[in-house]
C-alpha positions as CSV (number, residue, x, y, z in Angstrom):
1,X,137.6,122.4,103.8
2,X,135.0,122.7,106.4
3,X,135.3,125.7,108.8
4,X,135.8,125.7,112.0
5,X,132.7,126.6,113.9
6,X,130.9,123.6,110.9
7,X,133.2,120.5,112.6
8,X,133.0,122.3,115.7
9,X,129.0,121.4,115.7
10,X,129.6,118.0,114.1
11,X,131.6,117.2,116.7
12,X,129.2,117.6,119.0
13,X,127.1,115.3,116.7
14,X,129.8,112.9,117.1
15,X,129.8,113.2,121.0
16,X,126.2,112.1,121.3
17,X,126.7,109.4,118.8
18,X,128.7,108.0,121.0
19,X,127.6,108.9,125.0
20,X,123.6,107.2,122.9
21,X,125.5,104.3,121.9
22,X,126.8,103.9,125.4
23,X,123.2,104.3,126.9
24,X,121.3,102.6,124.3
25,X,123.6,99.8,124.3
26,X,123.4,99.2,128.1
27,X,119.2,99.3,127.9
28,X,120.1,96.2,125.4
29,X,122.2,94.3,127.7
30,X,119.0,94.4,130.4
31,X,117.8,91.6,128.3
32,X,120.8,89.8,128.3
33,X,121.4,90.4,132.0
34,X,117.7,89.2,132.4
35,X,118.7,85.5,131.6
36,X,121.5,85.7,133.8
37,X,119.9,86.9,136.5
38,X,117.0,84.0,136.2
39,X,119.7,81.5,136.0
40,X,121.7,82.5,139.4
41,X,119.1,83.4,141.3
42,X,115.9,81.7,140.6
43,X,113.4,85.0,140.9
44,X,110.2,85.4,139.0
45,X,110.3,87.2,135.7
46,X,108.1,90.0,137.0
47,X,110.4,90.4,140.2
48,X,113.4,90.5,137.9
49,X,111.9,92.2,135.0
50,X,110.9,95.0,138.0
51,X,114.2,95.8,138.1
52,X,114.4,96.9,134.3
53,X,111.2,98.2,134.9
54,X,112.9,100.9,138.4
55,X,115.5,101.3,135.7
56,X,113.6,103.1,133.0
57,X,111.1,104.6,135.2
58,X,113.7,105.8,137.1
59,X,115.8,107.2,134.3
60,X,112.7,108.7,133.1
61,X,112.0,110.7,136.3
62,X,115.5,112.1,136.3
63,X,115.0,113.7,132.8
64,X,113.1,116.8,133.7
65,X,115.8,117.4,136.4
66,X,118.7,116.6,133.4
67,X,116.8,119.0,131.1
68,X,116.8,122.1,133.7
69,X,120.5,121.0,134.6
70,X,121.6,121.5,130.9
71,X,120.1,125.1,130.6
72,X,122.0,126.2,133.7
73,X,125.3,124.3,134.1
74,X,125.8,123.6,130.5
75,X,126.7,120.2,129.1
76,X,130.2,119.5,130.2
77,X,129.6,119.5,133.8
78,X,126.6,117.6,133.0
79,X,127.9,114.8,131.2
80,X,130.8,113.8,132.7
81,X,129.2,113.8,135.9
82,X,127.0,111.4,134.3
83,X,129.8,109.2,133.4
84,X,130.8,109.1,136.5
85,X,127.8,108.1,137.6
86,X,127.1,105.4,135.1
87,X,130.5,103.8,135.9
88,X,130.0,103.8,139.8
89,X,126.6,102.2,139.3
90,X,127.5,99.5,136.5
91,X,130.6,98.9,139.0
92,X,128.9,98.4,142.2
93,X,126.4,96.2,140.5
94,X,129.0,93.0,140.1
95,X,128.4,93.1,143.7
96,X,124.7,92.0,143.4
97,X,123.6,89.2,145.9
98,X,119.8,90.5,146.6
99,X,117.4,91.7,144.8
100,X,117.1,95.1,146.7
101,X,120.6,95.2,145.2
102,X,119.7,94.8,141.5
103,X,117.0,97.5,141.6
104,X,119.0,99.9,143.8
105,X,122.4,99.8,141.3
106,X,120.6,98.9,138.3
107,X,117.6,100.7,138.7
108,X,118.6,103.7,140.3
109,X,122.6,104.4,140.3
110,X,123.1,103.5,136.7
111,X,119.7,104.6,135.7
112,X,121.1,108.3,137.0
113,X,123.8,108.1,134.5
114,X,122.6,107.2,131.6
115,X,119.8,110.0,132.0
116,X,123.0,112.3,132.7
117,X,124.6,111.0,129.0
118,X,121.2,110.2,127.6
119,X,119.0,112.3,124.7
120,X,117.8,115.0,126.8
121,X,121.2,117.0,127.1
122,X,121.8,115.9,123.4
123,X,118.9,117.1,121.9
124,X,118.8,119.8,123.3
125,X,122.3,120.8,122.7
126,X,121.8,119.8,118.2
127,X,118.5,120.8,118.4
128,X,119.5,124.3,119.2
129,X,123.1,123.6,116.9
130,X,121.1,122.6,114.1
131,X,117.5,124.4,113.1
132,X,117.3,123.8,109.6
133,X,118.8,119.5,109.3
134,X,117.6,118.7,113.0
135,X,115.9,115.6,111.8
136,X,119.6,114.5,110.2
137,X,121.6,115.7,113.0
138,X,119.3,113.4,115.1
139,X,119.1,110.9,112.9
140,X,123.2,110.5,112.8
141,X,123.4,110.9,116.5
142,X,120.6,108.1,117.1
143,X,122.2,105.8,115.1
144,X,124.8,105.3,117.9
145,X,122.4,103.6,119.6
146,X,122.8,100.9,116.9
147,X,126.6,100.6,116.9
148,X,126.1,100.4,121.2
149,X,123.5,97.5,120.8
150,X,125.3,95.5,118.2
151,X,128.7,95.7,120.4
152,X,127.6,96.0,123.7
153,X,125.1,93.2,123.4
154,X,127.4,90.1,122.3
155,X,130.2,91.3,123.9
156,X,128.1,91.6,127.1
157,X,126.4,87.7,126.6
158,X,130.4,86.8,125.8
159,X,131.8,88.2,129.0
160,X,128.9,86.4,131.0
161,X,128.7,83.1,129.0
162,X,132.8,83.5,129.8
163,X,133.5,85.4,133.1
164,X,130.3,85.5,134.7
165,X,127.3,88.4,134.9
166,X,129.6,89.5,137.5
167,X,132.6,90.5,135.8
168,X,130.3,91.4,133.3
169,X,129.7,94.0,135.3
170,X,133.0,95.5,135.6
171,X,133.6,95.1,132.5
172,X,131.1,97.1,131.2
173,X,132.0,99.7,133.6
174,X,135.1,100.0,132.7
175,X,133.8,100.2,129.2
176,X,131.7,103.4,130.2
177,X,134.2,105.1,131.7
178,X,136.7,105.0,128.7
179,X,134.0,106.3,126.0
180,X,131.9,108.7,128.1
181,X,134.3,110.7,130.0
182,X,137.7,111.4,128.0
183,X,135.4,112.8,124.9
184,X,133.8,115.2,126.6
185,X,136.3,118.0,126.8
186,X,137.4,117.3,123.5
187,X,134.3,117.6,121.3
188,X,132.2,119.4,123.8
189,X,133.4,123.0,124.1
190,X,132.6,125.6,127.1
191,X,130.2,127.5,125.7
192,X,127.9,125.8,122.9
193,X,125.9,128.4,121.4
194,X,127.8,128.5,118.4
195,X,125.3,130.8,115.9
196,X,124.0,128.5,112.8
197,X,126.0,129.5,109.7
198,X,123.2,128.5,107.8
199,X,120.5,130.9,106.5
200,X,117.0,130.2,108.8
201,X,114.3,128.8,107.0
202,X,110.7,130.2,107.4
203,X,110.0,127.7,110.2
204,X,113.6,128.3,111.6
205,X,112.4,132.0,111.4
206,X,109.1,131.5,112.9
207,X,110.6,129.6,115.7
208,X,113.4,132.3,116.1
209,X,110.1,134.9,116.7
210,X,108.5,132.6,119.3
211,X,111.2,130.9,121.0
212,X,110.9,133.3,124.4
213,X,107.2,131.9,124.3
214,X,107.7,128.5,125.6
215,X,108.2,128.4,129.3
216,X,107.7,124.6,131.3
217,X,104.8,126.2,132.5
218,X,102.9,127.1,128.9
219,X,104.1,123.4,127.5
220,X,102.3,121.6,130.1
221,X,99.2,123.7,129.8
222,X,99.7,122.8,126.0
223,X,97.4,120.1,124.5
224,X,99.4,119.0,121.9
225,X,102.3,118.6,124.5
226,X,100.1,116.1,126.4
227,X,98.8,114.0,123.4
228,X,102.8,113.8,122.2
229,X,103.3,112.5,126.2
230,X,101.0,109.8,125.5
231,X,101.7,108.9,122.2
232,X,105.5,108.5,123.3
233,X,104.2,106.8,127.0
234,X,102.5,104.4,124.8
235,X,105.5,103.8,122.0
236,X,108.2,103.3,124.9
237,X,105.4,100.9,126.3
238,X,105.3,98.4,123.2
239,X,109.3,98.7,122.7
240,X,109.7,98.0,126.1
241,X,107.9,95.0,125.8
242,X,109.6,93.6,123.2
243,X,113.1,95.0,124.4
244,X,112.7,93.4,127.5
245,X,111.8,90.1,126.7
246,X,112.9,89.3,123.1
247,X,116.0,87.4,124.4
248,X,114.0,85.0,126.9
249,X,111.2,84.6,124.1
250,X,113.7,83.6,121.5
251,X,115.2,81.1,123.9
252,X,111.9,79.2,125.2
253,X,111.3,78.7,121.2
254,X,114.3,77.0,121.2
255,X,117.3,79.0,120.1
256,X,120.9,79.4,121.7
257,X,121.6,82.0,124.0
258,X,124.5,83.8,122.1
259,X,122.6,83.0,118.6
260,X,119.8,85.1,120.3
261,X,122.0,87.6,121.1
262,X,123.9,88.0,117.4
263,X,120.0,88.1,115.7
264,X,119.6,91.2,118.2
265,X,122.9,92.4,117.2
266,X,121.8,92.1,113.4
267,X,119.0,94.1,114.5
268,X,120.8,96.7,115.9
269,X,123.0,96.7,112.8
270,X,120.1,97.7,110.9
271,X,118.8,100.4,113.2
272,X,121.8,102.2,112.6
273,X,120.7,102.7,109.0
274,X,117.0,103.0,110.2
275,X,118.1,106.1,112.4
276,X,120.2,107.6,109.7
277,X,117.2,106.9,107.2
278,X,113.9,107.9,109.0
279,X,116.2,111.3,110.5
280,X,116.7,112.5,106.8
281,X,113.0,111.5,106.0
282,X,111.8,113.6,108.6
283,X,113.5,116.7,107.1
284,X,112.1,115.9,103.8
285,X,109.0,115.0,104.6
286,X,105.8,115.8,107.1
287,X,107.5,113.9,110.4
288,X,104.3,112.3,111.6
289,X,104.2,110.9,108.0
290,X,107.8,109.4,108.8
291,X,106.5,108.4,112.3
292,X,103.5,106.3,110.7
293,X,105.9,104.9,108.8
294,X,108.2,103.9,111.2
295,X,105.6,102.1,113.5
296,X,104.0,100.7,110.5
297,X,107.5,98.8,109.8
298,X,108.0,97.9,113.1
299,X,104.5,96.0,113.7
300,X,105.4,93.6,111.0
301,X,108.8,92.8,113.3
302,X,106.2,92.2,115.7
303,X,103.9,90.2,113.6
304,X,107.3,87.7,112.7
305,X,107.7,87.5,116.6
306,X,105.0,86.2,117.1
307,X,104.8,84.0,114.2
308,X,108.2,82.5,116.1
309,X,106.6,78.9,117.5
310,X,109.8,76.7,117.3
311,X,112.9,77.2,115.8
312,X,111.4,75.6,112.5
313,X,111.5,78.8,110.7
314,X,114.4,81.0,111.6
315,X,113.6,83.2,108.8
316,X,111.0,85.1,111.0
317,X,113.3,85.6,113.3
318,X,115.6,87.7,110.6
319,X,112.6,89.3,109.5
320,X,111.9,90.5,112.9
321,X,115.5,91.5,113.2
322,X,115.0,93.5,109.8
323,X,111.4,95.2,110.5
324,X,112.0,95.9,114.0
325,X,115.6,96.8,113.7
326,X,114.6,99.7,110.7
327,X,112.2,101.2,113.7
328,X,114.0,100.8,116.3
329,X,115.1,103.7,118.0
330,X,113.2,106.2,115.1
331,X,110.5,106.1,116.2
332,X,112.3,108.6,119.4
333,X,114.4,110.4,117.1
334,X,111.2,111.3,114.8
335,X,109.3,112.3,118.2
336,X,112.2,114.0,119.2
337,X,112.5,116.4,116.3
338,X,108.5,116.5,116.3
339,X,109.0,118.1,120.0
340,X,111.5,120.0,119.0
341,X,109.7,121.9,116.2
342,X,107.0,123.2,118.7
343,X,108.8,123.8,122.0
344,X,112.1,125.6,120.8
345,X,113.4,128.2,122.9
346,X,116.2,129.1,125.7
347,X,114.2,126.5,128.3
348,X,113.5,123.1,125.3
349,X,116.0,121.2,127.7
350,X,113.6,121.3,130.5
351,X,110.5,121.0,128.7
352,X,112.0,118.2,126.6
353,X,113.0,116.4,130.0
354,X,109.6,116.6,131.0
355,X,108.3,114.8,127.4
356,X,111.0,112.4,128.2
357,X,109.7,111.7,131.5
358,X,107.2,109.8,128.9
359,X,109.6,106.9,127.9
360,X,110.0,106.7,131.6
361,X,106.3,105.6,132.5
362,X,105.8,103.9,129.4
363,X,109.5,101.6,129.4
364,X,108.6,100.7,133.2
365,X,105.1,99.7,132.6
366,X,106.1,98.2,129.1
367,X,108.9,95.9,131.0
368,X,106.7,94.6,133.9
369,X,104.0,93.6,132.1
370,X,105.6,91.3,129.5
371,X,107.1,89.5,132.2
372,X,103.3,89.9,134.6
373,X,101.4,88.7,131.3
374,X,104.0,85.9,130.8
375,X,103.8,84.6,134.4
376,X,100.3,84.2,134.0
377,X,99.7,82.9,130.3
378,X,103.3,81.3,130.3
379,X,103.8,82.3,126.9
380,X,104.8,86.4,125.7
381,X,101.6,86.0,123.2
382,X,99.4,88.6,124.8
383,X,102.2,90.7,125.8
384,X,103.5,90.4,122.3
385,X,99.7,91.2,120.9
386,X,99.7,94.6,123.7
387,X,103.3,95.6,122.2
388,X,101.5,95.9,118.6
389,X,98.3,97.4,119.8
390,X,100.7,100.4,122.0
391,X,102.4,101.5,118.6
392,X,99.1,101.0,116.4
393,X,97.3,103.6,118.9
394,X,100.5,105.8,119.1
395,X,100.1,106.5,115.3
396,X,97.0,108.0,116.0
397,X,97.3,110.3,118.7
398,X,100.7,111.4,117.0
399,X,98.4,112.6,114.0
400,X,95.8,114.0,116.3
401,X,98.4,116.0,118.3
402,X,99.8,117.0,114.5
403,X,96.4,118.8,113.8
404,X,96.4,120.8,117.1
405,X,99.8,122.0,116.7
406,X,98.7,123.3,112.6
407,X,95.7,125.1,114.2
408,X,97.3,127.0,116.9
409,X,100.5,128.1,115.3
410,X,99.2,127.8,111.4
411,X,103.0,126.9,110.5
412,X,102.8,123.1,108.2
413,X,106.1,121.5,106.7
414,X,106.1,120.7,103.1
């Protein structure tokens, strides 16, 4: 039998399975909400894409504030005032008559929340539970972002081929509020700084020597902080892209709407696997090894995306569910744990808010320009073509960023 203090810390493993399949599984209903939202009200897909765009950005800004909020309140208070937040937001938004309205409860309210709920709190909290098997910890806890796409996704385009993007709405509040806030209290206790039972390894032990080090204010001076910052602005950019506007790409070719939205569901089947995969891989092996890896899978999703013309050759379509799916959502996890390695210490949740602030910048730009790219080509080629070319480039200032971090601290992973 496991003790205590060991389900105690999967627990909280458990926790932020679920609150990131609740987050990650509402950033894959913006796609489905995107169609909707064309249909009723007749705006261009860079107005509404905009939206998703305030949304991400939005979220993204809140993240250094989340991180500092997580060091001095603790994570209780923190997220179940997230999930309150999230609920009111996703709520309020069934009330959407304007566009104003879409970006203020869309892109700002609920955007609030799922920061609140998000990765910052929770990887900060395993990160610190977990030194030696962060990257499986991570890996486990990112796979909920799988299980939230693959339900939230068809059950969302259900509700709104059904009820109406409306009730939609309130359904997926109501949703929120039942898996994000009654957990909390159970697997999240007052105090987590339960002590590792495990015995530190010499990295562990070299970041247990340097962890008083890191203040915000020596991270951003850091190099290797800033090429991770673009390497994860331009990673969020290219899955952004694609995110964003798979669903409407899939229908111009041709496709049913709720067949689109299965594939993406099959695609977040897989991620779950991906997650679970690429986390152990990146205890086992160098992690920016795993990260090439990861990208390198994911831009032949791409490349089947592209190849999509009509509905001729559905094939492509499942192999861009496959390839894409297996990347999707590592490719933070792997970053995550990278980040984690060098700024460990009593203030990672604010510095790591800051990194995040990356998928902010990156998401927002990513979202807006497929639909800017589209409304001027009329076809998601190019925007397609700039996904591939974000997550190529990413690989390589990853690797650069790897070198830096060897030279100043002299610490490698086997």
């Amino acid at each position: 039998m496991l003790p205590t203090s060991t389900l105690k810390r999967y627990g909280l493993v458990a926790l932020a399975f679920l609150h990131i399949g609740v987050g990650r599984g509402l950033h894959g209903t913006f796609g489905v909400f995107f169609v909707a939202m064309l249909d009723t009200f007749g705006w261009s897909r860079a107005v509404t894409a905009g939206a998703i765009s305030l949304a991400i950005i939005f979220e993204g800004a809140c993240l250094p504030f989340v991180g500092g909020l997580i060091d001095r309140i603790g994570g209780r208070k923190t997220l179940i005032g997230g999930g309150l937040v999230l609920a009111a937001g996703l709520s309020l938004a069934s009330t959407i008559s304007s566009i104003w309205q879409f970006y203020f409860w869309i892109g700002i309210v609920s955007a609030a929340g799922i920061a609140l709920i998000g990765m910052v709190p929770h990887v900060a909290i395993i990160s610190r539970e977990f030194p030696q098997r962060r990257g499986t910890a991570l890996g486990i806890a990112w796979s909920g972002g799988g299980v939230g796409i693959v339900l939230l996704v068809p059950a969302t385009q259900l509700m709104i081929s059904n009820w109406g993007w409306s009730a939609a709405y309130v359904g997926l509040a109501v949703i929120t509020a039942m898996l994000v806030i009654p957990p909390v209290p159970l697997f999240l206790p007052a105090s987590t700084s339960t002590a590792p039972e495990e015995a530190p390894t010499p990295n562990a032990q070299a970041e247990k020597q340097l962890e008083t080090d890191w203040t915000v204010k020596r991270a951003l001076a850091n190099r290797a902080f800033w090429l991770l910052f673009i390497a994860r602005t331009l990673a969020s950019m290219g899955n952004q892209i694609i995110v964003t506007h798979q669903i409407a790409h899939t229908i111009d070719v041709g496709y049913a709407k709720v067949f689109a939205a299965s594939i993406f569901g099959l695609m977040g089947v897989i991620s779950i696997g991906g997650r679970i995969l690429f986390g152990y891989l990146a205890d086992v092996m160098k992690r920016e090894v795993v990260f090439t890896w990861v990208q390198i899978i994911s831009s032949v999703g791409i490349l089947a995306l592209l190849g999509m013309r009509d509905t001729s050759m559905p094939w492509l379509l499942y192999l861009y569910a496959v390839c894409y799916g297996l990347g999707q959502g590592s490719r933070a996890l792997v970053l995550s744990a990278i980040s984690a390695d060098i700024f460990h210490g009593k203030h990672f949740g604010a510095i790591f808010g800051y990194f995040t602030f990356s998928i902010g910048l990156g998401g927002a730009a990513g979202a807006w320009l497929g639909g800017f790219l589209f409304d001027i080509t009329h076809s998601y080629a190019v925007s397609f073509w700039a996904s591939l070319a974000c997550l190529v480039i990413s690989v390589f200032i990853v690797l650069a960023g790897s070198r830096i971090v060897k030279a100043q601290t002299g610490i490698e992973r086997n």
